[in-house]
C-alpha positions, 0 to 999 in steps of 0.5 A: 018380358025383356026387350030385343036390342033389335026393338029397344026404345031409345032415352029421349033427348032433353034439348030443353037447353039448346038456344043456338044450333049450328049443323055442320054438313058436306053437301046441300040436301045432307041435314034434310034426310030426318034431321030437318024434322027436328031442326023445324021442332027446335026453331018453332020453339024460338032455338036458333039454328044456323047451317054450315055446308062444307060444299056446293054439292057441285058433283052430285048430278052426274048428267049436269055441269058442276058450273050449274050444279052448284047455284042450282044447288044452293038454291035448293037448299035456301028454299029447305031452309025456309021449310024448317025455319032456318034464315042463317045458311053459309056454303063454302067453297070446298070442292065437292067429291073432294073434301081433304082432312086438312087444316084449312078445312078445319079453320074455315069450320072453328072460325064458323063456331066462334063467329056464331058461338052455338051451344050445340055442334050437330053434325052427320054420320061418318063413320065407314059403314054407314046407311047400309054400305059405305059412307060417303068421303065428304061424308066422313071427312066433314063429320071428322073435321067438325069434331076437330074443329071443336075443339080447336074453337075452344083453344085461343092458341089454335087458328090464332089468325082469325082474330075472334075469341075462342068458344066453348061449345056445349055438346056435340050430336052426331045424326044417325049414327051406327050406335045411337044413345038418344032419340029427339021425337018429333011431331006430325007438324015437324015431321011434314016440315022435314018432308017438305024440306027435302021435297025442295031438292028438286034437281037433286032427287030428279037426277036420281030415279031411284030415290023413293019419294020424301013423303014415303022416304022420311016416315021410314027413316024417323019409325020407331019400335014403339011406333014414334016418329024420331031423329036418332042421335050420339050424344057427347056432352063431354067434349 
């Protein structure tokens, strides 16, 4: 019997080599919609996995002032992080809603990924069409300045301003991404983690009566044909 594209079980990734992580993102809350269950797997297992957010996600909540946003904000996405054991956040100061393609952005990242040296790049979705309708902007420019920023880490002549080695990571993965090549499986005990980490949010989902609850959003997200609970991802390890 042959299985439907629609039904296929995606090849389980062996992250058995990971030993420093680092999640590059636009916006506080964006690494903990499914990506949190397997961050809270891989640090249970000793991988360090540090964040990189592009922003405050000051312009998120429509009703409230982009001054008390962002603390706010940053404060929310300590306390995910200590859900799913990550100690090492750094938010920079890119304006949110207004994130540009531009060599600085791209600096400010690569100057992250020689600082911190990770293996594995992990960065979200950015493509146009995404999540059922179109992709957030900052969505698409931190996911296409990270994959530069790659590179440019690796380049001793590029950003030679910043006086720190270049570094040659690994791989890079793309979460939940249109055409996924591999799944991480997560556990029931990640899982809760992953739900607990979004749950942090407090501010943010309040702002948005509309957003299903993490404990019903997050199983639906990680639901499997064969009915696992799993991250998808895009696997480059040719970069």
């Amino acid at each position: 019997m042959t299985t439907s594209p629609e039904t296929a079980v995606l090849p389980n990734y062996d992250w058995s080599r990971f030993k420093r992580v680092l999640v590059v993102a636009a916006h506080p809350d964006d690494a903990e919609y499914g990506l949190s269950c397997a961050v809270a797997m891989w640090t249970r297992a000793g991988v360090e996995v540090s964040y990189l957010l592009l922003t405050h996600g000051e312009a998120g909540i429509r009703h409230l002032d982009p001054a008390e946003v962002g603390p706010l904000r940053a404060q929310e996405q300590h306390r995910a992080c200590e859900a799913v054991g990550v100690t090492d956040l750094t938010l920079l100061h890119h304006p949110d809603g207004q994130l540009m393609e531009s060599m600085e952005l791209r600096r400010d990242i690569a100057e992250r990924i020689r600082e911190f040296r990770p293996d594995t790049v992990i960065t979200a979705n950015f493509e146009l069409e995404a999540y059922g309708t179109f992709n957030q902007a900052d969505h698409r420019v931190a996911g296409l300045m990270t994959v530069d920023a790659v590179r440019d880490a690796d380049n001793p002549w590029v950003h030679r301003d910043l006086d720190l080695p270049a570094h040659k990571t690994s791989r890079l993965l793309v979460v939940n991404p249109g055409e996924p090549t591999h799944r991480v499986v997560v556990d029931e005990e990640s899982h809760q983690a992953g739900v607990r980490s979004l749950s942090c949010h407090e501010v943010y989902l309040a702002a948005l009566p509309d957003h299903p609850k993490p404990e019903e959003f997050i199983p639906e997200m990680l639901s499997q044909p064969d009915g696992e609970h799993a991250v998808s991802f895009r696997v480059f390890e040719q970069i």
